[in-house]
Structures are given as C-alpha cells and as structure tokens.
C-alpha positions in Angstrom: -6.5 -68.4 27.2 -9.6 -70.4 26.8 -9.9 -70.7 23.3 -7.7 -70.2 19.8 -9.6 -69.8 16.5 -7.9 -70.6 13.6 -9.2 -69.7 10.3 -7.8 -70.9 6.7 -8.4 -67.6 4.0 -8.8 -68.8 -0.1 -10.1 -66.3 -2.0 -12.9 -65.7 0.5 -12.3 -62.0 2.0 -16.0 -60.7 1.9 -17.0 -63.7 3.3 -13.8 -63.4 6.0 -14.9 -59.7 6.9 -18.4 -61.0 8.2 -17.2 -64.0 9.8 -14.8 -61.9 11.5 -17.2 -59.7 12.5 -19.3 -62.6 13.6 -16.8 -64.2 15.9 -16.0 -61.1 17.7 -19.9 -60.6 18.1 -20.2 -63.7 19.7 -17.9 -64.2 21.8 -18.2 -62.2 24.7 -18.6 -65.3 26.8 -15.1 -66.7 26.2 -11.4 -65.6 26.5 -10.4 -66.4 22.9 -7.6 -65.3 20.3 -8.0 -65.8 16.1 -5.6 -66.6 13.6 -5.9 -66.3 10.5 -3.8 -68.3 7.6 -4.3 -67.0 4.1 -3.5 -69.9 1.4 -1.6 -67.9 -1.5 -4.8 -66.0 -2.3 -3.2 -62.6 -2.4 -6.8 -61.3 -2.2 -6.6 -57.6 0.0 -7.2 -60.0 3.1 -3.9 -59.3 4.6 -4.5 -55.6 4.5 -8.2 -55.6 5.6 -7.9 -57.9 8.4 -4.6 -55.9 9.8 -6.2 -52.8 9.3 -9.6 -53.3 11.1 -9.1 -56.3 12.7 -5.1 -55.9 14.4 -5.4 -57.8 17.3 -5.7 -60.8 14.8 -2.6 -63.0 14.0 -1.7 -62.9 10.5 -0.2 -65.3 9.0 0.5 -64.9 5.2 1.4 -68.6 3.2 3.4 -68.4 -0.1 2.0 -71.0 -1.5 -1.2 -73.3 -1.2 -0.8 -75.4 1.8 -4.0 -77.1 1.7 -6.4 -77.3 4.5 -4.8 -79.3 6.6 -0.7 -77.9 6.6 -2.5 -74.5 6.7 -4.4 -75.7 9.9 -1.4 -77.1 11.7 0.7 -74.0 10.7 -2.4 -71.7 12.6 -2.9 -74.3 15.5 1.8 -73.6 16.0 0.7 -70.2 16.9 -2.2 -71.1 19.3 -2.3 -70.6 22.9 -5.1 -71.3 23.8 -6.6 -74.8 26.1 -8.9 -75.7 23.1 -8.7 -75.1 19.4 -11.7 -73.9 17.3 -11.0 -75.1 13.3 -13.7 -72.7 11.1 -14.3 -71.8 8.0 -14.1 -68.6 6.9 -17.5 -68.7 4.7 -19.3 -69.0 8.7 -21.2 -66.8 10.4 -21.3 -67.6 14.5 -24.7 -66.9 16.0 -25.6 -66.4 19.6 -23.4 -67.4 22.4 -22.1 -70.7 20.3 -18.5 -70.3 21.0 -18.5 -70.1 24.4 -20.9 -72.6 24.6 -18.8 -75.4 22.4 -15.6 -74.3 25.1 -17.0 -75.1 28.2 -18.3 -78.2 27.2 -14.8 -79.6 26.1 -13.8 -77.6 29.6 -16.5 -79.4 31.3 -16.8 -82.8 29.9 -13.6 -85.0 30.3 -14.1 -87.9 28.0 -14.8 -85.5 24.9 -12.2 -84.7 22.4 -14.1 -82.7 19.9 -17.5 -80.8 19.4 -19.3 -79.5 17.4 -22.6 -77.9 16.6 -25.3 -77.7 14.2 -24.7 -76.1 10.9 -27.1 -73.9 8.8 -27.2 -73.2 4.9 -27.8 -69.6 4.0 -31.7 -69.9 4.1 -31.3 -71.4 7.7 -32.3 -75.3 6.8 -30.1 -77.5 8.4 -26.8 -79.2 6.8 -26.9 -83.1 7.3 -23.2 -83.2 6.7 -22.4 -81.1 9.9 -22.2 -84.9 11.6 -21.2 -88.3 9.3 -19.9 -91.6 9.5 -16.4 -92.7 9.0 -16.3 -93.6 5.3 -17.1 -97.2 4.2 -17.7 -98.9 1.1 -20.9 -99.5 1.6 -22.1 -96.0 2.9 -20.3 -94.4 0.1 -21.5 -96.4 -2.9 -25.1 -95.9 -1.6 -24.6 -91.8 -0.6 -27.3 -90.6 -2.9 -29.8 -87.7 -2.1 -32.8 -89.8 -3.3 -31.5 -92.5 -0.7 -30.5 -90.0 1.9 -34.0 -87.9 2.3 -36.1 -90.8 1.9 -34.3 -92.1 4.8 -32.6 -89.9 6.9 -32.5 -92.0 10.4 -31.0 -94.6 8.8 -27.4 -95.2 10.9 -25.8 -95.7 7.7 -25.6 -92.2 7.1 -24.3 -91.3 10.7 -26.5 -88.4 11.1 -29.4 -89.8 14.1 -27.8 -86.8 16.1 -29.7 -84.3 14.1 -32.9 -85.7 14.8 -32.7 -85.6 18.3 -35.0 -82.9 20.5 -33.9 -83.5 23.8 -31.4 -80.8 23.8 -28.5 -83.6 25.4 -25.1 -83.8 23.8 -24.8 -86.9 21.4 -21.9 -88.7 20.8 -21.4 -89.2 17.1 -18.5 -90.9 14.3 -17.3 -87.4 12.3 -17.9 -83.4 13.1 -17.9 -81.1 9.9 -14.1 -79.5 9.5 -16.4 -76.3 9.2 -16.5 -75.8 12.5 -14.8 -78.2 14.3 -13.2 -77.6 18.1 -10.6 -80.0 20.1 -9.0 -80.1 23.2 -5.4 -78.4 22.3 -3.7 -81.3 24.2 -5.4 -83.7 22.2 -5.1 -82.4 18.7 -1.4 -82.3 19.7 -1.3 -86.0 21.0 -3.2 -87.5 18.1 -0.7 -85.4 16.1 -3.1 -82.8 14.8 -4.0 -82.5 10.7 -2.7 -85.2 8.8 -0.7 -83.6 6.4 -1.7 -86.4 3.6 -4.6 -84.7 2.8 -4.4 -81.6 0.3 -8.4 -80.6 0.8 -11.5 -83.1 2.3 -11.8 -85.9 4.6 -9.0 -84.2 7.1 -11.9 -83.7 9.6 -12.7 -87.0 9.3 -9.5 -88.2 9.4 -9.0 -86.4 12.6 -12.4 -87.7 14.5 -10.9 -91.3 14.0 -7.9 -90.7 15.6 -9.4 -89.0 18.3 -11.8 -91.7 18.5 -8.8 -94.2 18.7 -7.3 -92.7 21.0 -10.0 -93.0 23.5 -12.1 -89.8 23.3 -15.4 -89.2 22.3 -16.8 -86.9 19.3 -19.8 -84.8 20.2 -22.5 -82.8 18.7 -24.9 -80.6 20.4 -27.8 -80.0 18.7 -28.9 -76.7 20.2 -25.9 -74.9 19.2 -25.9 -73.4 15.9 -23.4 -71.9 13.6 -23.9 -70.5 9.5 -22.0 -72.1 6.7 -22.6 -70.9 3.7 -20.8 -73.3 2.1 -19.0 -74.3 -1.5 -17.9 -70.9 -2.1 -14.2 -71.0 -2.1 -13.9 -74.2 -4.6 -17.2 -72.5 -6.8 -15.1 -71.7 -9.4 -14.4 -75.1 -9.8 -17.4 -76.7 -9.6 -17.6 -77.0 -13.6 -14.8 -79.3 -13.8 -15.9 -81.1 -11.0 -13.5 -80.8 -9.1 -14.8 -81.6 -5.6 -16.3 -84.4 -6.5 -12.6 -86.1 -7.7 -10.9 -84.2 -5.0 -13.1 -85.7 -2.0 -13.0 -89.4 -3.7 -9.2 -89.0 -3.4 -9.7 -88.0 0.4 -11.6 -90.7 0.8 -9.0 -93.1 -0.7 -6.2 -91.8 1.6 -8.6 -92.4 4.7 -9.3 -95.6 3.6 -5.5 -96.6 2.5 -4.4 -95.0 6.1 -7.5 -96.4 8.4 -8.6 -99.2 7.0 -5.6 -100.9 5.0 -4.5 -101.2 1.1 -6.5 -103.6 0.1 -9.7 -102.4 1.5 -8.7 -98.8 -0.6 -8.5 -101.2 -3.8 -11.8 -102.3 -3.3 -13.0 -99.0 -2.8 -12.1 -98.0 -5.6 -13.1 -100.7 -7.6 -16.7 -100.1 -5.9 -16.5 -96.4 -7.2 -15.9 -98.1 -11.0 -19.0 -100.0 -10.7 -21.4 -97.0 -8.9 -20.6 -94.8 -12.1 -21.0 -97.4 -14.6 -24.2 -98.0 -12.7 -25.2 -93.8 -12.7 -23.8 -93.7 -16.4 -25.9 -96.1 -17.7 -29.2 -95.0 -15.8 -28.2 -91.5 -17.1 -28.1 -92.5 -20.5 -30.9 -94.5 -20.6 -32.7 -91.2 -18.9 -31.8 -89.1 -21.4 -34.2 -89.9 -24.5 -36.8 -89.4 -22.0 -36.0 -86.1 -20.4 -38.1 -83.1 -22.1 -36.6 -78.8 -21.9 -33.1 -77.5 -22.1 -33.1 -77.3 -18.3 -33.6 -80.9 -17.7 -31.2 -81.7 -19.9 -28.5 -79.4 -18.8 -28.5 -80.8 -15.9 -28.7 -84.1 -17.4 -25.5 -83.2 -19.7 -23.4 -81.8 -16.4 -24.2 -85.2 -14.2 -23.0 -87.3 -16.8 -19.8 -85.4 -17.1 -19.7 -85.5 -13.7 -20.1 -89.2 -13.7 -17.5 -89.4 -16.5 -14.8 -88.1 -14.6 -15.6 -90.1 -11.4 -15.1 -93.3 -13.9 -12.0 -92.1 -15.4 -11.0 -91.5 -11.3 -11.7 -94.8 -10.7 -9.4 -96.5 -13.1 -6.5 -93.8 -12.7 -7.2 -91.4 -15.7 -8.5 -88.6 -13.7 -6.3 -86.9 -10.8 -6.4 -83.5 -8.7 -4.0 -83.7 -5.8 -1.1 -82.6 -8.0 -3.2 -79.5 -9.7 -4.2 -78.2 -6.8 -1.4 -77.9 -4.9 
C-alpha cells in the first residue's frame, strides 16, 4: 500500500462528503486506503460515509480525543508506507496526492511534505508553512507586520515565494495536510498526545527535524482548505485564540525548556497590555457601528489573551 489517509471527523460531514469525494477524484495515481476517525460528533457521518463510501475504515470515538489521540488511533489502523494527516474541511485538486507520495518514495532525507494550501477564493494560505514558535516571532505575529513583510525569515514562510518549481526545505508543514514516512511517524513516536487541538503539527516537524529528516514543501502542488469551520462555533468566545496560546506553551515547556515557557508567557502579558492599550486609545477615534464592532470583539479578544497570560483563562479542560 503506498499510502494511508487518515482523516479526523468534528461536526464537519458536508464538508467530509466533498473531501471524500475529492480524494477519491484524485487519486488515481496512487495505491492509497482512508480512514476516517469521528471525534464524538454523532453527526450522520457514520452512516453516510458507510453507506456511500464502504471501502472506508470507520472508526467511531466515544469521546473527544483531540486531534492528536484521534490521529494516532487512525495512523493504528494504517497500512500503508506513508501516512497522509488531512483535514476534513479539504478539497484535493489534481494529481496532488500522488504527487506528495512519490516524493517521500523518492527523496530519502525527507520525513514530511507538504503542499500549498488555498482558501476558498483560491488565494494562498501563508500558514500552510511556519517557523517553530519563538518568543520573538510570536510576540510580533501581527497581520499588519506580516503582509507588509512577507519574506522576512521570521515568519518561516520564504517557501511560498519561490517560482522555481524545486522542493524547499522548510521549519513546520500545516497539520491540514500534512504526509510522513510511516516509519518515521512511528520512530519519532507519532502525535504527541499533550496536545488537545494546535501546534501538534508543529510539534511533530520538530521531532522529525531532530531526528535527522528534513521538512519539505512543494510549491507547485496544491490542496483546498477551507478552513476554521469546525471550531466556528466558537470563535465568539475566542476560543482558538486561548487554545493555540496553550499549544504553544506545551511546545515551548516540551522543546525549548520551563523557563523559556515562563517567559513566554510573560511576553504574551505584555503583547496584550500593549494591544489593550492601543485599542483603547483607538476607540474614541473610530467612527460607525461596524468599526466599532470590531473594535469591541478585539478587545475582548485581547482581554481573554491577558487573563490567559496570568492563569485566569483556560480551555484544555473544556474542550476535552
């Protein structure tokens, strides 16, 4: 078997059917087999997917693993030499899969690859490569700072910009659509099971890394994500924004050692009193209810990052 897909179901079965649909498209080019793990959503997907799709393995979870358990629990089932990790909110286009496979197949330093991600109105996601999280990277992530200079290696993402159509090594592939070498997922000993949602890609690349494979993106390979749909109905209590800090944390308590996560933290504390007090100081000169909606929802967004930071705000246990 050349390749096992494993795919992680929460409350996303329209958006399951077309990637199903998608992957079965596309991959004429490759021997491949697709598992799917629903998270305790309970949402028909069971029945759909062994109704129209049976050659798929099933596999039905109680209760909400998180990505990462529910990932390893897929990858126990897989046969296959490499391992595709991808969401179900993505639609493959072309010949990508088979592509991504005999690369891996092909190349023996890389460990993991990955490909070009597009929103729904084809632009290109930035975040489909990254850097390994750092104080400094993550106390200056802002989208002002970001578009206004894109190259910049801070942000890990010179890959994108790149036209000669060659393979480029980067830090972190998107856990959107993320494929390993099967024997190395299992030597770096796959997911890490610390984190509930976030950063578990990342997590992964560095131990990949470390153990003396490369990461790789090629550019001329493309795959839809649509993105942020499972967790929308979160999104007013800001939830991914507390949840990912907390990822972050974890890498940085695992990776980088305790002290370095204290100061991270600490450096979160002082970004938001930063934002809050730009935000208020905004605010007397923002004109329309629209402006100032948004206005209202960043600083409430801002005011849960700061309670975060000094331990007042937590989502690990809610989620789980």
């Amino acid at each position: 078997m050349d390749l096992s897909i494993v795919i992680v179901n929460w409350n996303s079965l329209a958006l399951l059917r077309r990637c199903l649909q998608t992957v079965y498209a596309g991959g004429k080019t490759v021997d491949f087999e697709l598992i799917v793990v629903d998270n305790a959503s309970f949402d028909g997907s069971a029945e759909i997917v062994m109704t129209e799709y049976p050659q798929v393995k099933f596999i039905q979870s109680r209760s909400n693993l998180g990505f990462a358990k529910a990932n390893n629990l897929g990858a126990k089932q897989a046969t296959g030499r490499n391992l595709l990790f991808l969401n179900p909110d993505t639609e493959i286009l072309g010949d990508a899969l088979g592509r991504m496979s005999s690369f891996l197949d092909t190349t023996p330093d890389a460990g993991v690859v990955g490909c070009k991600l597009l929103d729904s109105d084809m632009s290109v996601q930035t975040s489909c490569v990254q850097p390994f999280p750092s104080i400094l990277n993550q106390a200056l992530d802002t989208e002002f700072l970001r578009r206004s200079f894109p190259r910049l290696r801070l942000w890990g993402m010179q890959a994108i910009f790149k036209d000669d159509g060659q393979p480029a090594c980067v830090e972190v592939i998107s856990g959107a659509c993320l494929m390993v070498k099967a024997a190395v997922f299992s030597r770096v000993g796959q997911f890490s099971s610390n984190y509930f949602m976030y950063a578990e890609d990342v997590d992964l690349c560095f131990k990949v890394q470390r153990a003396g494979y490369l990461n790789y993106y090629i550019g001329d390979v493309a795959v839809v994500h649509h993105g942020a749909v499972s967790s929308g109905n979160k999104s007013q209590s800001n939830f991914a924004s507390i949840m990912m800090r907390e990822s972050i944390l974890e890498f940085m308590r695992l990776r980088r050692g305790r002290m370095y996560a204290v100061a991270y933290q600490y450096s979160t504390l002082l970004v938001a009193l930063l934002r809050l007090f730009l935000l208020v100081a905004a605010f007397p000169l923002t004109s329309g209810s629209h402006k100032r909606d948004m206005l209202r929802r960043t600083l409430t967004k801002w005011l849960k990052v700061l309670r975060w930071a000094i331990g007042m705000e937590a989502w690990t246990k809610q989620v789980a």
